[in-house]
N, C-alpha and C positions, 0 to 999 in steps of 0.2 A: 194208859190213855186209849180211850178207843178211837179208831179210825173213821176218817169222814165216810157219810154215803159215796156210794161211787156217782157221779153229774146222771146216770142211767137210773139208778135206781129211784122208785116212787115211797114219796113218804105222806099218808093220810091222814089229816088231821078233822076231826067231826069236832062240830060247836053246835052246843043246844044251852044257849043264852039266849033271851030274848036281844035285839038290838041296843045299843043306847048301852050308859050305867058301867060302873064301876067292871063287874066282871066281864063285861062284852071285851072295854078295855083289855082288862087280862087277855081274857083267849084269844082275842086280835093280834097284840103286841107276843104269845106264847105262839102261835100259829106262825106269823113271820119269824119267829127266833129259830122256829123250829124246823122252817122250811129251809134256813141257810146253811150253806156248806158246812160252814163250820157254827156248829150251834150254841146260840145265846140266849139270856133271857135280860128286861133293863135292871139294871140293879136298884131300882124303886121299889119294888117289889119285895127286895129283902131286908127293908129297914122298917118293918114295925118293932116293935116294943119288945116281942124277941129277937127280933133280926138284929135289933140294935146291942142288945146285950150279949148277943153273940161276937157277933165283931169286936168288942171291945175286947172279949175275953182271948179271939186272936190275935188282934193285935200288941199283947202284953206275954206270947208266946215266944220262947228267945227264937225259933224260928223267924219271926217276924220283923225285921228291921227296920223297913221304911218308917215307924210312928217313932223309934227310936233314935233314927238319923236326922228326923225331922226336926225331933225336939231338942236336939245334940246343936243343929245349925242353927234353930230359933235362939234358943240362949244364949250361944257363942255371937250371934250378928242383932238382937235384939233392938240395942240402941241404936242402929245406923237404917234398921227394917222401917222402923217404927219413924225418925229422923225428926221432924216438925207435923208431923200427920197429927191432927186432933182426931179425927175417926177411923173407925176399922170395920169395914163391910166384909165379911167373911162368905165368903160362898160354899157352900155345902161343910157345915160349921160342924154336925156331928153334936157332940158331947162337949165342944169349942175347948176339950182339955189342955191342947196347945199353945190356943189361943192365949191362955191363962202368964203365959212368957211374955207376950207381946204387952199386955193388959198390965203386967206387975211395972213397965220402965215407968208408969206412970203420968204419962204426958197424953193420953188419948182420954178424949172429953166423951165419948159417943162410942158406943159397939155393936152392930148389928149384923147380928148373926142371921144366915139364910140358908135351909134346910129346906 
C-alpha cells in the first residue's frame, strides 16, 4: 500500500478541458480526489458497461463475501424483509441480482430499481 503525501508535500494537477460537460466533471471530481490525503476517486466513474462487468466478476470471487452474506441473510429473513410491503425501491440496484430473493416471496406489486 503506498503511503500518503506528507500534509508538506505539493501535488499538481493541470486540466485542459474546456469548462462545463461531462469530462470537466471528471477532472474536477479526479483533481479533488486527488488532492486528498488519502486519495479517491467517486465510484460513478467505474460503473460503465465494463466497470460493471467487472464487479460482478469480483464479486463471485470466494475472496469476496459481502454479495455472498448478503444473499445468505436475504433468503434466510426474506418473508419477514419483505413483511406487507407491496413495493420495493431499490437504491443503487446494480444487476438487482439479489433483489431477485426479495421479488420471489411474491407479495411485492411494484419494483423500482434505481441506479
Amino acid at each position: 500500500m503506498m503511503e500518503p503525501l506528507a500534509s508538506t508535500e505539493q501535488v499538481r494537477i493541470d486540466v485542459h478541458l474546456p469548462d462545463g460537460g461531462t469530462l470537466s466533471e471528471l477532472a474536477g471530481d479526479t483533481r479533488e480526489g486527488l488532492a486528498r490525503q488519502l486519495k479517491e476517486l467517486p465510484p460513478k466513474y467505474f460503473y460503465d458497461e465494463r466497470g460493471s462487468e467487472l464487479f460482478e466478476a469480483i464479486t463471485a470471487l470466494p475472496e469476496y463475501y459481502p454479495t455472498r452474506t448478503e444473499r445468505a441473510l436475504l433468503v434466510e429473513h426474506a418473508d419477514v424483509l419483505v413483511g406487507d410491503a407491496l413495493e420495493l425501491v431499490e437504491l443503487g440496484a446494480g444487476s438487482a441480482a439479489k433483489t431477485r430473493v426479495l421479488l420471489d416471496v411474491g407479495r411485492l406489486r411494484r419494483f423500482v430499481p434505481f441506479d
